[in-house]
C-alpha positions as CSV (number, residue, x, y, z in Angstrom):
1,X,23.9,3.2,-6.9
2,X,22.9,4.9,-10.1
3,X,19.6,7.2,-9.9
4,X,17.9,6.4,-12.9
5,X,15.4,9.0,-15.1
6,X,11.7,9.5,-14.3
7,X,9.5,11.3,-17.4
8,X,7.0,13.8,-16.4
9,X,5.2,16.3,-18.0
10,X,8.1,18.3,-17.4
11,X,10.7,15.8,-17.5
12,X,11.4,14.0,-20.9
13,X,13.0,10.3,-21.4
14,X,16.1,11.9,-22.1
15,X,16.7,14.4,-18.9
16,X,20.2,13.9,-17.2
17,X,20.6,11.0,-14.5
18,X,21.8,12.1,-11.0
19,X,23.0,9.9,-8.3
20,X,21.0,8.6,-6.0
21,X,21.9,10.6,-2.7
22,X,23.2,8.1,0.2
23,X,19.9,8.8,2.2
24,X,16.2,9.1,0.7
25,X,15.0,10.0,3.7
26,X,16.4,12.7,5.9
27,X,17.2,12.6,9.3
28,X,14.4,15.0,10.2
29,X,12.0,12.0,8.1
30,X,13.6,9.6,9.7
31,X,13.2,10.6,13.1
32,X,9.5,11.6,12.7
33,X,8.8,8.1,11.4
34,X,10.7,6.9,14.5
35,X,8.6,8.4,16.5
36,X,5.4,8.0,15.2
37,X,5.6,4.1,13.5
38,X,3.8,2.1,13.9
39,X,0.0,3.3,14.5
40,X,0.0,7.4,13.4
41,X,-0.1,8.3,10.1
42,X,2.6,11.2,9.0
43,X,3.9,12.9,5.9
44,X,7.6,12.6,5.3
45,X,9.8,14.2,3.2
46,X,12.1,11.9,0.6
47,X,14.7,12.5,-2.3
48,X,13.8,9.6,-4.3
49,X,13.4,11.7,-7.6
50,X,13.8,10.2,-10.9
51,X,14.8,6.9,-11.7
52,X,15.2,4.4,-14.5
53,X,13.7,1.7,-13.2
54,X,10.3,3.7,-12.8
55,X,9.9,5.2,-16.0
56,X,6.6,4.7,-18.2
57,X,8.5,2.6,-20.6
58,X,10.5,0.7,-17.8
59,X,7.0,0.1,-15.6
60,X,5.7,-1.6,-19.0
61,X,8.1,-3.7,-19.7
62,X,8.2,-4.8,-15.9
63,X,4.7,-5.5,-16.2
64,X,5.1,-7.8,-19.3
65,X,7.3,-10.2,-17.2
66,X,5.2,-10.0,-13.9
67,X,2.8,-13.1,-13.4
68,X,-0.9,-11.9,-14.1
69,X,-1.7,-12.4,-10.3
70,X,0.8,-9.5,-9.9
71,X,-1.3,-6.8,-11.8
72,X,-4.2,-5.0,-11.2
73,X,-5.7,-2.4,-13.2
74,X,-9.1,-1.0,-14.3
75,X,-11.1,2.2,-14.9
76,X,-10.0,5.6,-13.1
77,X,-13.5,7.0,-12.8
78,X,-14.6,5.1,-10.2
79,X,-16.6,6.1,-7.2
80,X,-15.2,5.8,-4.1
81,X,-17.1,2.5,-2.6
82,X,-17.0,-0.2,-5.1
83,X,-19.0,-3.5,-4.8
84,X,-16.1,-5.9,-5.8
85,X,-13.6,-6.1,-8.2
86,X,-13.8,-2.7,-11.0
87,X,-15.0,-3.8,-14.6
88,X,-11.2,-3.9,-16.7
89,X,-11.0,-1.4,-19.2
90,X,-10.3,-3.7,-22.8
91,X,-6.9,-1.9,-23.1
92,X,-3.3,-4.2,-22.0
93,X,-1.5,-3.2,-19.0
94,X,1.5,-2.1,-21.5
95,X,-1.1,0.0,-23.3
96,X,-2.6,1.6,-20.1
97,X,0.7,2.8,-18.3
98,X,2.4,4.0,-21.7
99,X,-0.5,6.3,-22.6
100,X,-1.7,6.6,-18.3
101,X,-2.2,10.9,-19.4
102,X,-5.2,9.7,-21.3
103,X,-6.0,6.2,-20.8
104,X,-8.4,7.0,-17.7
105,X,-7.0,4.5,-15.8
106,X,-5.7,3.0,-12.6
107,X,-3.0,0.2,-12.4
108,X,-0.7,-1.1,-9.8
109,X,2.0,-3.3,-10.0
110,X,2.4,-6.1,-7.3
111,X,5.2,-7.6,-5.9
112,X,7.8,-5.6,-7.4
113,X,10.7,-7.4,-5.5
114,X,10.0,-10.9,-7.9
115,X,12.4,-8.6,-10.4
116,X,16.2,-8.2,-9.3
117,X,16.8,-4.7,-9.8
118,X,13.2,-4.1,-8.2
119,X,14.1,-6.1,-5.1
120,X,17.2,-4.1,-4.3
121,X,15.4,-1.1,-5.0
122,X,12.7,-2.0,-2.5
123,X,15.9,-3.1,0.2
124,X,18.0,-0.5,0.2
125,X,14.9,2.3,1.1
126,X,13.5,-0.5,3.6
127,X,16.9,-0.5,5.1
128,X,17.2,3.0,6.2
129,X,14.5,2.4,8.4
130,X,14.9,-0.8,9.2
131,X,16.3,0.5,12.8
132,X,13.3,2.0,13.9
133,X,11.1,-0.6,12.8
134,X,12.3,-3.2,14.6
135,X,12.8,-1.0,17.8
136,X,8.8,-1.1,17.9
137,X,7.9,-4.1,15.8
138,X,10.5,-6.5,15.8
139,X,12.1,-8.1,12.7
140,X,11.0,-6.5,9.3
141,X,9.4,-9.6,7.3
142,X,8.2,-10.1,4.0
143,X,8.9,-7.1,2.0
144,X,7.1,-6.0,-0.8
145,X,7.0,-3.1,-3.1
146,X,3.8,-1.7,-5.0
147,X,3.9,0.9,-8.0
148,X,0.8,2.5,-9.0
149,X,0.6,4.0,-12.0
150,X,-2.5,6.5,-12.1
151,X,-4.2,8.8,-14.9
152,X,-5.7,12.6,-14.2
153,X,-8.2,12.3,-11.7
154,X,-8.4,8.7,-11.3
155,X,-9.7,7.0,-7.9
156,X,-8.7,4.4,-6.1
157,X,-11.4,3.2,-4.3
158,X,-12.0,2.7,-0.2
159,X,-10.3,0.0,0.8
160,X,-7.7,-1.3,3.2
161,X,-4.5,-3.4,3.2
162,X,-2.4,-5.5,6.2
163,X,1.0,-4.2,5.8
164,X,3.0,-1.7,7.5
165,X,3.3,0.4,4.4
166,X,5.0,3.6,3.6
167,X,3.6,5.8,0.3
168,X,6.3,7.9,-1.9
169,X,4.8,10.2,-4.3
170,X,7.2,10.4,-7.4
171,X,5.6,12.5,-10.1
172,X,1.9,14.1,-9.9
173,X,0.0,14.7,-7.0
174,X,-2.5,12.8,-4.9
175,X,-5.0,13.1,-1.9
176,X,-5.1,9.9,0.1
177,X,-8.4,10.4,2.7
178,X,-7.5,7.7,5.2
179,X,-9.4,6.6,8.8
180,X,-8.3,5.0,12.3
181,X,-7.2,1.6,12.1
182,X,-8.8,-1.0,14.1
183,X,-12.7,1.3,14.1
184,X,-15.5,-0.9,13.6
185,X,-17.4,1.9,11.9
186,X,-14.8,2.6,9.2
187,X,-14.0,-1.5,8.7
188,X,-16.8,-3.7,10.2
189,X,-15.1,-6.8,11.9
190,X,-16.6,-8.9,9.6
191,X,-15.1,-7.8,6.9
192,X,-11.8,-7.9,8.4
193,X,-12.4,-11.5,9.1
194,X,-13.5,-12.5,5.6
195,X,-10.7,-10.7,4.1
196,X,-8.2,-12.4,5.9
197,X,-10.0,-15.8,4.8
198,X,-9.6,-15.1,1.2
199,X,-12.1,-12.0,0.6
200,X,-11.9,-8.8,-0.8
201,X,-10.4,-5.9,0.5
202,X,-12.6,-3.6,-0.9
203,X,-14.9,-1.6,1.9
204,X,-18.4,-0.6,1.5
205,X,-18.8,3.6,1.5
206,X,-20.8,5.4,3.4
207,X,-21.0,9.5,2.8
208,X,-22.0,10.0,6.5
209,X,-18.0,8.9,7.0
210,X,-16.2,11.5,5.1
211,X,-16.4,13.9,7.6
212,X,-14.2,11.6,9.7
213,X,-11.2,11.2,7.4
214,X,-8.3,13.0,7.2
215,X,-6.3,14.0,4.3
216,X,-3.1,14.2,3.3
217,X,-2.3,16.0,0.3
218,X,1.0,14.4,-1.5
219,X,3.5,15.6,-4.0
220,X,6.6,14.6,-5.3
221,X,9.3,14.7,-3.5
222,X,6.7,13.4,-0.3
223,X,5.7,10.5,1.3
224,X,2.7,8.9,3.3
225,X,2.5,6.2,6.4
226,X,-0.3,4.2,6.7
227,X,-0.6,1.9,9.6
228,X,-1.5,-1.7,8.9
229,X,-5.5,-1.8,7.9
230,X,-6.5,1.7,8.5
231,X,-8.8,2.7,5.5
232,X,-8.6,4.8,3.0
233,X,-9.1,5.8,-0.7
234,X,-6.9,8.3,-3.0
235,X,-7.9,11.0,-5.5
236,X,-5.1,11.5,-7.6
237,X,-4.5,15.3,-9.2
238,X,-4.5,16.5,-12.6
239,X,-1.5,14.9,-13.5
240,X,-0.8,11.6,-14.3
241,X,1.3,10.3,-11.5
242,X,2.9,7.0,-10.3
243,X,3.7,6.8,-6.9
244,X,6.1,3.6,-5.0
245,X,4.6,1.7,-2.2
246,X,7.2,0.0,0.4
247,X,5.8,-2.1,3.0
248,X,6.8,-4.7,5.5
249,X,5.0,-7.3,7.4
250,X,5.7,-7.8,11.5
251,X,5.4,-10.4,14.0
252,X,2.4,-8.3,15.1
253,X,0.3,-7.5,12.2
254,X,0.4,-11.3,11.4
255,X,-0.9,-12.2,14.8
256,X,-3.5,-9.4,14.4
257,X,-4.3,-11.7,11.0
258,X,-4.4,-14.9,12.9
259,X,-6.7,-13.4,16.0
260,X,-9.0,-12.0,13.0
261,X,-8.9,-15.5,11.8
262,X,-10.0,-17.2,14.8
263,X,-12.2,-14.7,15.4
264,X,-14.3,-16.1,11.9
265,X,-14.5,-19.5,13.6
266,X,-15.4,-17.5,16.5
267,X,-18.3,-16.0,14.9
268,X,-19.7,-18.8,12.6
269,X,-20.3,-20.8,16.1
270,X,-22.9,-18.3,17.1
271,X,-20.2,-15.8,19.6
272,X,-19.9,-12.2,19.0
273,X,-16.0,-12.3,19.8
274,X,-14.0,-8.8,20.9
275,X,-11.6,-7.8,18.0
276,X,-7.6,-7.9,18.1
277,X,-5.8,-5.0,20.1
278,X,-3.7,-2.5,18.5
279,X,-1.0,-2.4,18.8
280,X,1.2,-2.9,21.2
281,X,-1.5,-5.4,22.1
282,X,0.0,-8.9,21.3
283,X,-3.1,-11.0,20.3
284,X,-1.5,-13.5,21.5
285,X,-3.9,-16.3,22.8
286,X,-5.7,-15.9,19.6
287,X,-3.2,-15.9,17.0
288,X,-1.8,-19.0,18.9
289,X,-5.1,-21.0,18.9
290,X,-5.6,-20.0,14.8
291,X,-2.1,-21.7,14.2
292,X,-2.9,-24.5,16.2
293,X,-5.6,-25.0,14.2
294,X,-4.5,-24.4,10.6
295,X,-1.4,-26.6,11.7
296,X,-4.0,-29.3,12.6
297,X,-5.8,-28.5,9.2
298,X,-9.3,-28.0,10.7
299,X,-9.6,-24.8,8.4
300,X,-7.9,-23.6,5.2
């Protein structure tokens, strides 16, 4: 497989293409991520480097032929709690990752995979680790790759998301600030259960948390795990930088989903339920009942 270019500020359109090595992630990555998947966050080292199908020009054109449900993108000075959905910023999404060194902007790109050459991208890095995922989590379902595409300083703001997701840092620098999965005080369980009926998944900030995050400073050439819902938010550096997300679904984060789902019902009847168990906690009675009832169609 061909290793496409990758422009920086030190890397033109034109720079040299190198072969893709045989393994993006070394064995020492590999092995930590092995060890520490699915539930502790780690840094991992990857030789991903430059590559054609993530260039500026190559990320605009992908975003011309991605449905508009696919693509997000807004201001980059934001704070880091947002009520909602950011304000756009008037410019197109071809406009703002061309000219992302001064277009004060955040963008990400959704579902990468609906493209070909994106999808077996996204496979053959998800297939290195395939292995140790499903020693821990069983089959690897539903994968999906994410670019972002940030400007100098932009934020992305506190947030979480429900896939197994891994975070690798191609040009620029970033600091994601991320928080224990599954903690009440970092994600209230209410707004776990309204996400997963349609809400947003956005989280309210408080500055009393900050001193409870950690940090983990990124750069190319590195890469970030998050486990499923744990919060977070990202300062990006002084560099414009795009970075690719690779994540996977599992038998277990769905039925953590599902028991967050019954737990709604749960609540709207007057109960104050107990939340899902990390994992390796199955959630099994719950996420059963919540397919029982979707299948009956007493909820959405």
């Amino acid at each position: 497989m061909d290793r496409p270019t990758f422009p920086t500020a030190e890397h033109s359109e034109h720079d040299a293409v190198t072969d893709l090595p045989d393994t993006v992630f070394p064995p020492s990555s590999r092995d930590l991520f092995a060890s520490a998947y699915p539930e502790t966050a780690h840094v991992l080292r990857h030789s991903m480097g430059r590559h054609d199908l993530l260039t500026l020009d190559a990320l605009a054109s992908l975003a011309d032929e991605l449905p508009a449900s696919s693509i997000e993108y807004n201001r980059g000075d934001l704070p880091i709690g947002v009520d909602g959905k950011p304000d756009a910023t008037g410019l197109s999404i071809g406009e703002t990752i061309r000219h992302i060194a001064n277009s004060n902007s955040w963008a990400v790109l959704k579902n990468i995979e609906q493209a070909p050459t994106y999808r077996a991208l996204l496979m053959s890095l998800l297939e290195e680790l395939r292995p140790s995922i499903e020693a821990k989590t069983g089959a690897m379902l539903r994968p999906q790759g994410f670019v972002f595409i940030s400007s100098p300083d932009a934020v992305t703001p506190y947030h979480f998301d429900p896939e197994h997701n891994i975070l690798l840092q191609l040009t620029g620098s970033k600091v994601m600030t991320q928080f224990p999965a599954g903690d009440a005080t970092y994600a209230p369980d209410e707004v776990h259960e309204g996400y997963h009926s349609g809400g947003a998944r956005e989280l309210i900030w408080h500055d009393r948390l900050a001193p409870d995050g950690t940090e983990f400073a990124l750069s190319a050439g590195e890469a970030l795990f998050v486990p499923v819902m744990a919060p977070h938010f990202v300062r990006n550096g002084p560099a414009s930088s795009i970075s690719l997300s690779i994540t996977w679904r599992s038998d277990w984060s769905f039925a953590e989903a599902d028991a967050r789902g019954f737990n709604r019902l749960v609540r709207a009847a007057g109960f104050s339920p107990a939340p899902p168990g990390r994992w390796p906690a199955g959630n099994t009675g719950k996420s059963l009942a919540y397919r029982i009832i979707r299948r009956l169609k007493l909820v959405d």
